[in-house]
C-alpha positions in Angstrom: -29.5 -16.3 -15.1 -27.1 -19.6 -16.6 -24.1 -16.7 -16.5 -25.0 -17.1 -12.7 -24.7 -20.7 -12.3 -23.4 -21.7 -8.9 -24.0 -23.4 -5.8 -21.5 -22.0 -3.7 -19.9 -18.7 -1.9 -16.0 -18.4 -1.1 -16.7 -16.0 2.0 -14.0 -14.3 4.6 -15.3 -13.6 7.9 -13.0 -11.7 10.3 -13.5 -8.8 12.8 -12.3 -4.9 12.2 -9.0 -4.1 12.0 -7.3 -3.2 15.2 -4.0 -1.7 16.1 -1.7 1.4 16.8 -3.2 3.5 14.0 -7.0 5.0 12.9 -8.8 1.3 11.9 -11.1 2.9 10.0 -8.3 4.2 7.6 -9.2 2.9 4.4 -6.2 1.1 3.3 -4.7 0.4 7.3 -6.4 -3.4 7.1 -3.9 -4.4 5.0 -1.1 -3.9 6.8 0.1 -6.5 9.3 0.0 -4.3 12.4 -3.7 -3.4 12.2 -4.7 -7.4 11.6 -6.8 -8.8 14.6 -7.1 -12.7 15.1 -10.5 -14.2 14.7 -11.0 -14.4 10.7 -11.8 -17.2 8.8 -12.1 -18.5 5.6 -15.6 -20.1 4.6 -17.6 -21.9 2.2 -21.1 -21.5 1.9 -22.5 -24.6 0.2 -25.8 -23.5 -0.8 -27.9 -20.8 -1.7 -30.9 -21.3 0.6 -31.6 -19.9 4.0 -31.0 -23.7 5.3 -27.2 -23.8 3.6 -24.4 -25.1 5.3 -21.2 -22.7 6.1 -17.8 -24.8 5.7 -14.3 -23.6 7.4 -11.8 -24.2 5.3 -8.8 -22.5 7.3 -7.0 -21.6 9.8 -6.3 -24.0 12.3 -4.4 -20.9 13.9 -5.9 -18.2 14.6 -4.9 -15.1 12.1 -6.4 -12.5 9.7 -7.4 -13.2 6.0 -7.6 -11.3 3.1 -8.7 -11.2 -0.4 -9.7 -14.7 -1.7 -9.1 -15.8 -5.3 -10.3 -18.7 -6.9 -8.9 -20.9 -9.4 -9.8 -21.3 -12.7 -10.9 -24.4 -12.1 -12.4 -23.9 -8.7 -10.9 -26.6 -7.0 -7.9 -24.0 -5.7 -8.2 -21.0 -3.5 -5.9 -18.1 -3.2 -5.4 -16.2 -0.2 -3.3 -14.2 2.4 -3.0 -14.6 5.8 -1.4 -13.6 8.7 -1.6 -16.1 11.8 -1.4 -14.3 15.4 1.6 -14.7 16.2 3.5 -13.6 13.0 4.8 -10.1 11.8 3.1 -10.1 8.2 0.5 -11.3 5.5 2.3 -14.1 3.2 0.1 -15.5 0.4 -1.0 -19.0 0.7 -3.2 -21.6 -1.2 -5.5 -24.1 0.0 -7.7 -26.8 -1.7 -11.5 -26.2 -1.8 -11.8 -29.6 -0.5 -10.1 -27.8 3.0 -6.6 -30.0 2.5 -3.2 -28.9 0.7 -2.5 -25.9 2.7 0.6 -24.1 1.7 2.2 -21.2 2.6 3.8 -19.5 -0.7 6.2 -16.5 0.4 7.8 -16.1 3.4 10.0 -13.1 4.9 8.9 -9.7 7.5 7.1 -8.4 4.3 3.4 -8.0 3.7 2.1 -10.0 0.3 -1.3 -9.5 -0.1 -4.0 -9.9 -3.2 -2.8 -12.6 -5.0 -4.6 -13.7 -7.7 -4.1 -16.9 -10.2 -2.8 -15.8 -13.9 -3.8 -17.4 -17.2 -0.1 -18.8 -17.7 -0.3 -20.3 -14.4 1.4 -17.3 -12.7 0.2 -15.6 -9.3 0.3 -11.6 -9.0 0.2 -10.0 -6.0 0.7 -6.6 -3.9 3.7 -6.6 -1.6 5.5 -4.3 1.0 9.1 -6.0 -0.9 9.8 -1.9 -2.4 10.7 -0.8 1.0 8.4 2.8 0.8 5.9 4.5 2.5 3.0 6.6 1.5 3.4 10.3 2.1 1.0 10.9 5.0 2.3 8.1 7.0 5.7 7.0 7.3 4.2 3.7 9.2 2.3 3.1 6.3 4.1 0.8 3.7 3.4 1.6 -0.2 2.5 -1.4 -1.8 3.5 -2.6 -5.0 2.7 -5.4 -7.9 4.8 -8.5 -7.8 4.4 -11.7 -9.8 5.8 -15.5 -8.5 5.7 -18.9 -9.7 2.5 -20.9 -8.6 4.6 -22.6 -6.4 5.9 -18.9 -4.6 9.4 -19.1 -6.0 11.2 -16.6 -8.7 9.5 -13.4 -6.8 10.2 -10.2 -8.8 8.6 -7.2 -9.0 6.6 -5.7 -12.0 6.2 -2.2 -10.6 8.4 0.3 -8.7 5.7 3.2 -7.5 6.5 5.6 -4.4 2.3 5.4 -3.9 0.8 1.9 -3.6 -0.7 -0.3 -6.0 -3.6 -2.2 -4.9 -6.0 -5.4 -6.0 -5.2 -6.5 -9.1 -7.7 -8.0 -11.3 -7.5 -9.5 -14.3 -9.9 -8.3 -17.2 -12.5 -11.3 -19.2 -9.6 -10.9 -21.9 -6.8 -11.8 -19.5 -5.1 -8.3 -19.3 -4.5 -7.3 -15.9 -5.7 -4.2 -13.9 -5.6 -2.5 -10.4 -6.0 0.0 -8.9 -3.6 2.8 -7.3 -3.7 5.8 -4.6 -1.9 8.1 -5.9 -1.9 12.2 -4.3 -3.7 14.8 -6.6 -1.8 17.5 -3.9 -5.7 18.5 -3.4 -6.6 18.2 -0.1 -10.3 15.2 0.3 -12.2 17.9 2.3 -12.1 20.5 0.0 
């Protein structure tokens, strides 16, 4: 298929979320107290069975999540959360393996970034200071948007349940998705 023209994977290999709450909770691996060192952020170059696996980062051990690629594929996207820190920050890295950067900072967790056509980065972040109703350990997550550089962080949404992976759409809109409480209990 041309639409399917590649030679390589951007791939995240880490080990199951571990931590003071249920790991198999299907939003508790993207908060900061659940992430166990060990993950690592790869490159397979090459399709076949012989192809070669690349690490690109960390150099400290830590806890990835959520690649993005740039448009022009020389520029990755990600967050990360070494060992021995208290949260995810988003940082970008070249897909050559040099340039890291880290691009926020603070005890919040950003997480999700993704690149923007106007040279923008959206992300989800802990920066609302809520919880989701069935936990009050559990931070709500909402959309923020940054320079490409990190700077000028503001927020774009203001939701007391969280807002999770933005996308963006083939015509450039954004979208994401959201947990949000019907009041109707799952196991009915």
């Amino acid at each position: 298929n041309p639409i399917l023209n590649f030679t390589s994977l951007l791939l995240v290999d880490q080990p199951m979320p571990q931590g003071p709450v249920n790991p198999q909770h299907e939003s508790i691996h993207r908060m900061g107290i659940s992430a166990a060192p060990g993950g690592r952020l790869l490159v397979l170059d090459g399709l076949s069975p012989g192809a070669s696996v690349r690490k690109l980062a960390p150099d400290k051990p830590g806890y990835f999540w959520r690649p993005d690629l740039s448009f022009d594929a020389k520029r990755v996207l990600m967050c990360y959360k070494p060992y021995d820190e208290k949260s995810f920050h988003v940082y970008e890295i070249g897909l050559d393996g040099t340039g890291l950067r880290q691009l926020t900072s603070g005890d919040y967790d950003d997480t999700d970034p993704i690149y923007l056509p106007d040279g923008h980065i959206v992300f989800t972040t802990t920066r609302g200071n809520s919880y989701v109703r069935c936990g009050p350990f559990i931070y709500s997550y909402i959309l923020a948007r940054c320079d490409a550089d990190g700077r000028n962080v503001y927020l774009i949404s203001n939701n007391a349940e969280p807002d999770f992976v933005p996308s963006l759409l083939a015509d450039g809109r954004g979208i994401y998705s959201r947990w949000e409480y019907t009041d109707k209990p799952l196991w009915r």
